[in-house]
N, CA, C and O atoms as a MOPAC input file, in Angstrom:
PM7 MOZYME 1SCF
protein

 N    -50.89200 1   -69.80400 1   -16.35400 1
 C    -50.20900 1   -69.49400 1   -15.12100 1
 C    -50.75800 1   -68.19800 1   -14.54700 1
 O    -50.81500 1   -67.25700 1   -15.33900 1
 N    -51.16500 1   -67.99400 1   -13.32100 1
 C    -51.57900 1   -67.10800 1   -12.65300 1
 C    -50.59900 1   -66.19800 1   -12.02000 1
 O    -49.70800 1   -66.56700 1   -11.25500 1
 N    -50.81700 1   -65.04800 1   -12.37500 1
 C    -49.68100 1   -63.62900 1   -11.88800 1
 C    -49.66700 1   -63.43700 1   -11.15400 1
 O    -50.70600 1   -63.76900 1   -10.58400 1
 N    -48.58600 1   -62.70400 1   -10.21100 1
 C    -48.67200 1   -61.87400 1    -9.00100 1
 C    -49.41900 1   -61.25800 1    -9.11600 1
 O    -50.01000 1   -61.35700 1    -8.04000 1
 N    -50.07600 1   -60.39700 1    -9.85600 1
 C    -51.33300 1   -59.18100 1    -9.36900 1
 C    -52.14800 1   -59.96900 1    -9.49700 1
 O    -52.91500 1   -59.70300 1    -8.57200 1
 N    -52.80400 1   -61.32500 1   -10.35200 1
 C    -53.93400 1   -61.94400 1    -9.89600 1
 C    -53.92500 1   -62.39400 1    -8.26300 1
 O    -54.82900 1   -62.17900 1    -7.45500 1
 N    -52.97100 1   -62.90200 1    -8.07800 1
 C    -52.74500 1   -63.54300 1    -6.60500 1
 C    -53.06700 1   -62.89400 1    -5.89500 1
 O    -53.84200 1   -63.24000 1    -5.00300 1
 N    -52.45300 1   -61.33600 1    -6.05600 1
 C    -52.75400 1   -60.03100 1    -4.45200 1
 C    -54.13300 1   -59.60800 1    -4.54500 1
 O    -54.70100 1   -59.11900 1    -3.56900 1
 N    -54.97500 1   -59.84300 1    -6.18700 1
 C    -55.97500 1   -59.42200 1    -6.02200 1
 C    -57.17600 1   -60.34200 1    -5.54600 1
 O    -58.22200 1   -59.87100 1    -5.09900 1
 N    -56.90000 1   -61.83500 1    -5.69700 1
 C    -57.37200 1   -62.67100 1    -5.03600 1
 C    -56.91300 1   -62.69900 1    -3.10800 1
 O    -57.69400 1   -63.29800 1    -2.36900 1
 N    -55.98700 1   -62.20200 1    -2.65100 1
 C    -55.92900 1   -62.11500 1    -1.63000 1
 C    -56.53600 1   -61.00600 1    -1.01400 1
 O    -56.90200 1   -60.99500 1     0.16100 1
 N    -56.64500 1   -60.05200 1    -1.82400 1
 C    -57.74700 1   -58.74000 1    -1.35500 1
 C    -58.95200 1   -59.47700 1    -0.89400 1
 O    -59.43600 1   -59.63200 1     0.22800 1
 N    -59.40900 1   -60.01900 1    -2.45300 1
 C    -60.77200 1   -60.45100 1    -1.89900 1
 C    -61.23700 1   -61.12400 1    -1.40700 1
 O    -62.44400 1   -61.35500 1    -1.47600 1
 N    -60.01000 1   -61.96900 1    -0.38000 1
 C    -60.79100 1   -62.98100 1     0.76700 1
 C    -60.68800 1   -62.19700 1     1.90300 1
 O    -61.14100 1   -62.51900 1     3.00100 1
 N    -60.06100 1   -61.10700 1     1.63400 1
 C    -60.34500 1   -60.35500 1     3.25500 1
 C    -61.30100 1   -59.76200 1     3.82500 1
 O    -61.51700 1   -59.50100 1     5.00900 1
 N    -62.33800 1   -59.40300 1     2.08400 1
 C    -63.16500 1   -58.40200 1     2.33800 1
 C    -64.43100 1   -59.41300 1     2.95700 1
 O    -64.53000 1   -60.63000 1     2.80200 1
 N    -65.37600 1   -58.47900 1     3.72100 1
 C    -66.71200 1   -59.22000 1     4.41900 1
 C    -67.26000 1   -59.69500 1     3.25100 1
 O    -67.22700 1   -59.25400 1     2.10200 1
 N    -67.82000 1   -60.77100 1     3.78600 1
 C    -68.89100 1   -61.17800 1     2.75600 1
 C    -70.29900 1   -60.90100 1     3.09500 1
 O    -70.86300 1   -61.29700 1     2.07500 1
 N    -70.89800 1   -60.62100 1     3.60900 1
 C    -71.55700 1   -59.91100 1     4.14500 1
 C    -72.84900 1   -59.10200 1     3.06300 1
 O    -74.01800 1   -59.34400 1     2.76300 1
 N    -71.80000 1   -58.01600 1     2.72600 1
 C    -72.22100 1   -57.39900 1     1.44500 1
 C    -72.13100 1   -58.39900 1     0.19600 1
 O    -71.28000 1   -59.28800 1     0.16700 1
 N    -73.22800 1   -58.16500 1    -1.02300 1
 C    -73.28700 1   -58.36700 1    -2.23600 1
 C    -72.36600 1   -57.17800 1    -2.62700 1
 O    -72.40200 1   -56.03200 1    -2.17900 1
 N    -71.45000 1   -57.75800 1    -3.65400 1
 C    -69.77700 1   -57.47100 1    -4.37900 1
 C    -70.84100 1   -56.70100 1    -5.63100 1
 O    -71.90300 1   -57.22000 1    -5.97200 1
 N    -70.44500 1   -55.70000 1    -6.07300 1
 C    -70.75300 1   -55.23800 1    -7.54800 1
 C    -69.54600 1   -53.89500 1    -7.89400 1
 O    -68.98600 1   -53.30200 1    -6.97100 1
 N    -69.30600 1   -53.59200 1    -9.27200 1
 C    -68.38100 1   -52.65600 1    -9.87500 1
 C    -68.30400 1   -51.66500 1    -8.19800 1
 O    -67.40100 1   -51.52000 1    -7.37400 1
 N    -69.46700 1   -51.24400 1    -8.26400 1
 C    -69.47500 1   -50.17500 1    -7.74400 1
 C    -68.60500 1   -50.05800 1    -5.69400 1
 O    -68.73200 1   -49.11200 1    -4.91700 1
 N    -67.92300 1   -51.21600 1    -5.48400 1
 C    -67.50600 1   -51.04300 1    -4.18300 1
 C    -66.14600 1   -51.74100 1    -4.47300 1
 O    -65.62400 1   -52.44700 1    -3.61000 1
 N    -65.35600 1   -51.46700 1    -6.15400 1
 C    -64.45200 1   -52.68500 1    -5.72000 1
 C    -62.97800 1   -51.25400 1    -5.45100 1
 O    -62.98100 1   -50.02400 1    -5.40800 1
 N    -62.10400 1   -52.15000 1    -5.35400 1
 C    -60.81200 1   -51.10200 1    -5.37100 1
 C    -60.05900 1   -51.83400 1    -6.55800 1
 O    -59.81800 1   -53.03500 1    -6.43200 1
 N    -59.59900 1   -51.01300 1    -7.95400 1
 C    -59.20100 1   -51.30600 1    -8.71000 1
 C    -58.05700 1   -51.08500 1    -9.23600 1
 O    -57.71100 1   -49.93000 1    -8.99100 1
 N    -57.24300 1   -51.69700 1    -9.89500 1
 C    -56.25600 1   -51.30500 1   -10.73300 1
 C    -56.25200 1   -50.19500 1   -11.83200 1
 O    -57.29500 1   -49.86100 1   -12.39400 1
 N    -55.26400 1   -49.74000 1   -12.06500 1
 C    -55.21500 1   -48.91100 1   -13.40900 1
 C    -55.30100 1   -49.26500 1   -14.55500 1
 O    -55.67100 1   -48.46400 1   -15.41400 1
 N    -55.03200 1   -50.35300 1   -14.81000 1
 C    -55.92100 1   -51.42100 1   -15.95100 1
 C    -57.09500 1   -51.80000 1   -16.32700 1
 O    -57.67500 1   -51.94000 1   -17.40400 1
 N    -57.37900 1   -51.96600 1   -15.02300 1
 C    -58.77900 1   -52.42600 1   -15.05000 1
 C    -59.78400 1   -51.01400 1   -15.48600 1
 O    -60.59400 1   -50.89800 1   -16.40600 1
 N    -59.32200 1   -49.94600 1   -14.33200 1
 C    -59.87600 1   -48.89400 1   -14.32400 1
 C    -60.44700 1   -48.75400 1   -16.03500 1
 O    -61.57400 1   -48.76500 1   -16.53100 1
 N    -58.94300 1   -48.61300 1   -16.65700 1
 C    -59.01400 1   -48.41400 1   -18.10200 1
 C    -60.63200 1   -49.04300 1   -18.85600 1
 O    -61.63400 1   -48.54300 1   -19.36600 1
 N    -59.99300 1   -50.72500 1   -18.46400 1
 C    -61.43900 1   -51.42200 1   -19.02100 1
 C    -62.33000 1   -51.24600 1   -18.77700 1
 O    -63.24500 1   -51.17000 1   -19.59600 1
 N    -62.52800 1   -51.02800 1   -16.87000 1
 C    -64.26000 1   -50.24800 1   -16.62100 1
 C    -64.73600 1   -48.92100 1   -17.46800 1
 O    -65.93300 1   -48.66400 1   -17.59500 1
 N    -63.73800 1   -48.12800 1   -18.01600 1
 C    -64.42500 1   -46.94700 1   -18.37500 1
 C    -63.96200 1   -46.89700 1   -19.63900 1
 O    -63.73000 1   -45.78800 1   -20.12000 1
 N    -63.78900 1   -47.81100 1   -20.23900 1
 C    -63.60100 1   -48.31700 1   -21.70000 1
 C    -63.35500 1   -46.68700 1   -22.19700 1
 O    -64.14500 1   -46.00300 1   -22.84700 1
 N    -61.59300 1   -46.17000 1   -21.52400 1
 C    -61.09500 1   -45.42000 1   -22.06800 1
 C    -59.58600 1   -45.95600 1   -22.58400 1
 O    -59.32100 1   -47.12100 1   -22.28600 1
 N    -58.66300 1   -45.25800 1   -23.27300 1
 C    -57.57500 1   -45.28100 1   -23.30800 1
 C    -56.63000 1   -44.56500 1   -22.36700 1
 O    -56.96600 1   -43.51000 1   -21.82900 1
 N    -55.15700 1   -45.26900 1   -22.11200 1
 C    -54.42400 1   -44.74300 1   -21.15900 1
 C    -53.83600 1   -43.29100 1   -21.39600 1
 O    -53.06700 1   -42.83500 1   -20.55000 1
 N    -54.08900 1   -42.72600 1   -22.24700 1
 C    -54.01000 1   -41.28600 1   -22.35000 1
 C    -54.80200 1   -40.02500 1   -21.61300 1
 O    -54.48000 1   -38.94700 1   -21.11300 1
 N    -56.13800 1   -40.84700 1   -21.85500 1
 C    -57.18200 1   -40.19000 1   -21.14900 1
 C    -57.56100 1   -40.19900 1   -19.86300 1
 O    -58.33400 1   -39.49800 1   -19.20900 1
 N    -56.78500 1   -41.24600 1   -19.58500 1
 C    -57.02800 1   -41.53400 1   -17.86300 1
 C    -55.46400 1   -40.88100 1   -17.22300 1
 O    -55.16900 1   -40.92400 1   -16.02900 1
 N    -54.80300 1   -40.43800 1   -18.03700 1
 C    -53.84900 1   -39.70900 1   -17.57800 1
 C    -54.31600 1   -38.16200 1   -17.66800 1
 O    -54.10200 1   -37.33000 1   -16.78600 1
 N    -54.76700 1   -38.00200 1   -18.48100 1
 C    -55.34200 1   -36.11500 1   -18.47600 1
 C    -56.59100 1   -36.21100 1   -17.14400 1
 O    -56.77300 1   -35.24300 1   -16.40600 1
 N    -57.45100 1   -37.63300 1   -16.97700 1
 C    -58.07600 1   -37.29300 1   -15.62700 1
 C    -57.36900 1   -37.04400 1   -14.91800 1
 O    -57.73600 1   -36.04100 1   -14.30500 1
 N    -55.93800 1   -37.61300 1   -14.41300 1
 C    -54.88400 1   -38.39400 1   -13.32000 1
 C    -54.56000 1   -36.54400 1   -13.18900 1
 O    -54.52600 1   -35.97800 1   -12.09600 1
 N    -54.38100 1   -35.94000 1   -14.30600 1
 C    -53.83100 1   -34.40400 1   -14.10600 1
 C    -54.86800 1   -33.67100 1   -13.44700 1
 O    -54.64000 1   -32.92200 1   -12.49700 1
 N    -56.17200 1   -33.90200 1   -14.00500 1
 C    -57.09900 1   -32.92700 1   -13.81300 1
 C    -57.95900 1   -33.18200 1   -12.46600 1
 O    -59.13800 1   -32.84200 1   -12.37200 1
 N    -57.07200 1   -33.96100 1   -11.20700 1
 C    -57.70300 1   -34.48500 1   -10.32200 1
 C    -58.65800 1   -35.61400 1    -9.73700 1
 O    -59.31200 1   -35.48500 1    -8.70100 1
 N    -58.64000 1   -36.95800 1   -10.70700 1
 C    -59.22000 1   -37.75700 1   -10.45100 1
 C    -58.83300 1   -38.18700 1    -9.33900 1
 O    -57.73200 1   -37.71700 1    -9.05100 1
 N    -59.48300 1   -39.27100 1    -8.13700 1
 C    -59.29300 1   -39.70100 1    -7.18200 1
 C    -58.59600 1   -40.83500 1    -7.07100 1
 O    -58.97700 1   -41.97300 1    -7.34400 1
 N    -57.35400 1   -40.41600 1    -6.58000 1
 C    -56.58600 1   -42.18100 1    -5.95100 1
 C    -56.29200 1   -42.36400 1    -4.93500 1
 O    -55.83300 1   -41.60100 1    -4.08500 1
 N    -56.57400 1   -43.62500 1    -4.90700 1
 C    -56.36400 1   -44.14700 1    -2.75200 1
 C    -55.29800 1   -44.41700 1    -2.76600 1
 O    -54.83700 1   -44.36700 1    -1.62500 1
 N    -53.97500 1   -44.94600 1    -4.13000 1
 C    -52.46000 1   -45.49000 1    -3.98000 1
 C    -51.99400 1   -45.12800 1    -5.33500 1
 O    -52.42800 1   -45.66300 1    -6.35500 1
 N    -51.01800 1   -44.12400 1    -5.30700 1
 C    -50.09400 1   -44.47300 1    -6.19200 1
 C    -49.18900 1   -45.27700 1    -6.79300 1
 O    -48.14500 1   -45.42800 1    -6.15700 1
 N    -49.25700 1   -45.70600 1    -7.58500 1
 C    -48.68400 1   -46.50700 1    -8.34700 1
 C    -46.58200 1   -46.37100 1    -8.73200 1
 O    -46.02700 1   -45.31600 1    -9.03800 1
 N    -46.04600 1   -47.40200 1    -8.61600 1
 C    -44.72200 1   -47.02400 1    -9.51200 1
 C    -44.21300 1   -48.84100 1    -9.61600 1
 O    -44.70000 1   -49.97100 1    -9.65400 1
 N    -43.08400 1   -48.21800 1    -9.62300 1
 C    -42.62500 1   -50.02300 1   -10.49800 1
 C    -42.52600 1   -50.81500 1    -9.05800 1
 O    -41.97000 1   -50.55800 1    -7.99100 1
 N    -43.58500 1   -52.23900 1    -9.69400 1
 C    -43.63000 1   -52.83200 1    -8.05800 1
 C    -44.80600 1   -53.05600 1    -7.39200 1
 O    -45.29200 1   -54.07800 1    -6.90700 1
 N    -45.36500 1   -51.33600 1    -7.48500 1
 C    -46.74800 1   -51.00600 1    -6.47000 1
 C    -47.69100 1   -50.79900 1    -7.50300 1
 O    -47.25300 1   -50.33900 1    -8.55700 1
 N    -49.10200 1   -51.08800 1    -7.39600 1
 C    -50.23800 1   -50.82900 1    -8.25900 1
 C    -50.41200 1   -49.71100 1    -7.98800 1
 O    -49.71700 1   -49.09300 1    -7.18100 1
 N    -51.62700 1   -49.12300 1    -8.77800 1
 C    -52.29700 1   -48.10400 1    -8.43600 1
 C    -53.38900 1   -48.45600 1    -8.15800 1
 O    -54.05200 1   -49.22900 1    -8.84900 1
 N    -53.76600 1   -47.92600 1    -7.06300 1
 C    -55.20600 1   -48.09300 1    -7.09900 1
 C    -56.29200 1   -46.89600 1    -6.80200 1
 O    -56.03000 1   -45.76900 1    -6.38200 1
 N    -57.54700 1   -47.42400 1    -7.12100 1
 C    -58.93800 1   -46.88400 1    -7.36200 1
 C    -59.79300 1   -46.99600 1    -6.95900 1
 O    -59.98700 1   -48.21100 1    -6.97600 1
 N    -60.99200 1   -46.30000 1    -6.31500 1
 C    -62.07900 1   -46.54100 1    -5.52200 1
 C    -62.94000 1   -46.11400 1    -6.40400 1
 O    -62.89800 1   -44.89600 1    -6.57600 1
 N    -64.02400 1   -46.92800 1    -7.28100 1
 C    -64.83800 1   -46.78200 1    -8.06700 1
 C    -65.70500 1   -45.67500 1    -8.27600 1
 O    -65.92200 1   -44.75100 1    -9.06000 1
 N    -66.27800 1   -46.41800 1    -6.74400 1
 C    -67.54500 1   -45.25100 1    -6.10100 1
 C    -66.96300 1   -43.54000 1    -6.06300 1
 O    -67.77300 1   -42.62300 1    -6.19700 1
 N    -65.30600 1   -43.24800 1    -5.84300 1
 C    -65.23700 1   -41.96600 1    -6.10900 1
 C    -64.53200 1   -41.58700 1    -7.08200 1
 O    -63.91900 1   -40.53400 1    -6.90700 1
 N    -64.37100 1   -42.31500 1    -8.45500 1
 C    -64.36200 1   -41.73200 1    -9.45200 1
 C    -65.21900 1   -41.61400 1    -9.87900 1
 O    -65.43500 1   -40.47800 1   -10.30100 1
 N    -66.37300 1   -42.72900 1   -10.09000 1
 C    -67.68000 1   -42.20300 1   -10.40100 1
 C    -68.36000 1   -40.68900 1   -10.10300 1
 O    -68.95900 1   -39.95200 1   -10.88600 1
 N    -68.10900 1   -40.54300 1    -8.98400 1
 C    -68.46000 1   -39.24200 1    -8.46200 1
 C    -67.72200 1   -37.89000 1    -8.71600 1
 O    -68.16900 1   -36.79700 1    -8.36900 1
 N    -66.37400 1   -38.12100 1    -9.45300 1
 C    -65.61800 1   -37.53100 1    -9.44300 1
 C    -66.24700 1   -36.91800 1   -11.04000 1
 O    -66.48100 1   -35.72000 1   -11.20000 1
 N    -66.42300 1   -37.77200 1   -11.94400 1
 C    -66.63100 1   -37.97700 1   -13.37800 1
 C    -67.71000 1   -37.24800 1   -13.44600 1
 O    -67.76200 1   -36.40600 1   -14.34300 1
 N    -68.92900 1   -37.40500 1   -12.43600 1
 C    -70.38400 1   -36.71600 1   -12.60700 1
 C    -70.32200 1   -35.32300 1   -12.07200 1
 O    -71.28100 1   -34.55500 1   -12.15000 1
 N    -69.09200 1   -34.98600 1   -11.48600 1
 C    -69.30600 1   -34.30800 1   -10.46500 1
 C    -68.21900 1   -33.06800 1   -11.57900 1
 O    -67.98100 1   -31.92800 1   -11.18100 1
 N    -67.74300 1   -33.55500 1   -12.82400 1
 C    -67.28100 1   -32.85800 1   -13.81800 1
 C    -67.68800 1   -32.73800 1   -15.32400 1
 O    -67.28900 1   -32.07700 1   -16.28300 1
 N    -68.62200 1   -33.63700 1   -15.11200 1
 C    -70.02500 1   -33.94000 1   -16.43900 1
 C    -68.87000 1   -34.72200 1   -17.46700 1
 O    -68.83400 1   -34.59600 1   -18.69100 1
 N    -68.38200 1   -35.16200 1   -17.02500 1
 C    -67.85600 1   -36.49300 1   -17.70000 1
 C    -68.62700 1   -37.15200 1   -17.60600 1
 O    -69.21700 1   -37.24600 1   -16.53000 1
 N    -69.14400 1   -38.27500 1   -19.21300 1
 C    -69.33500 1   -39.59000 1   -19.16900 1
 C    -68.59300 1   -40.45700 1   -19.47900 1
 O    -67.63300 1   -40.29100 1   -20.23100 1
 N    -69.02100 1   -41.87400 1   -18.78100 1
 C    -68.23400 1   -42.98000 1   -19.30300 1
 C    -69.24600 1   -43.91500 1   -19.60000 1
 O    -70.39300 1   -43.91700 1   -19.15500 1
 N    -68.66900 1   -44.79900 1   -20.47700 1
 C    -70.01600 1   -45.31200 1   -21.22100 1
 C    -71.03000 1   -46.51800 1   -20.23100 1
 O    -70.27700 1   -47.21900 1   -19.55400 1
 N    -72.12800 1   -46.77800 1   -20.08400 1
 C    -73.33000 1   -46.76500 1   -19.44700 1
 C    -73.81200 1   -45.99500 1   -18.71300 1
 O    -74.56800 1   -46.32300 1   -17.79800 1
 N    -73.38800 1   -44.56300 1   -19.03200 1
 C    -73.84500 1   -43.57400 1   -17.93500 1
 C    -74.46500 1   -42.53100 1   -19.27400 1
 O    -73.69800 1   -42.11700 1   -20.14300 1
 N    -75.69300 1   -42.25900 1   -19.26800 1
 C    -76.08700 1   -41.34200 1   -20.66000 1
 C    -75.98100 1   -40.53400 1   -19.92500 1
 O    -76.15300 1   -39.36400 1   -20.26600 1

């Protein structure tokens, strides 16, 4: 059975152009996911969440959180954080 957050996130992505080729790097993500892209634990993505990582939506019961890849990435390099495929 398919979830409400699969559903909204499948409805995201028929809105977006197709136009562009889709890769990690342009999606808007969950805080879950986030987790799995940067194959951290939710502890650690909470000491980023303190130490200024970038969010486009806060999250609470109900609402996702969400994430713009491209500027955490930048956020991460831009504090000599790695996450793993980045030596």
């Amino acid at each position: 059975m398919k979830t409400s957050n699969y559903l909204r996130q499948a409805k995201r992505r028929s809105h977006r152009p197709t136009t562009e080729k889709s890769n990690w790097q342009d999606k808007i993500i969950g805080k879950n996911h986030l987790i799995s892209v940067l194959d951290i634990n939710r502890a650690q993505l909470e000491v980023w969440l303190k130490s200024g990582m970038p969010v486009l939506k806060t999250g609470n019961h109900g609402n996702e959180w969400e994430f713009d890849l491209v500027a955490v990435k930048a956020w991460l390099q831009s504090n000599h954080l790695n996450h793993p495929g980045e030596a």
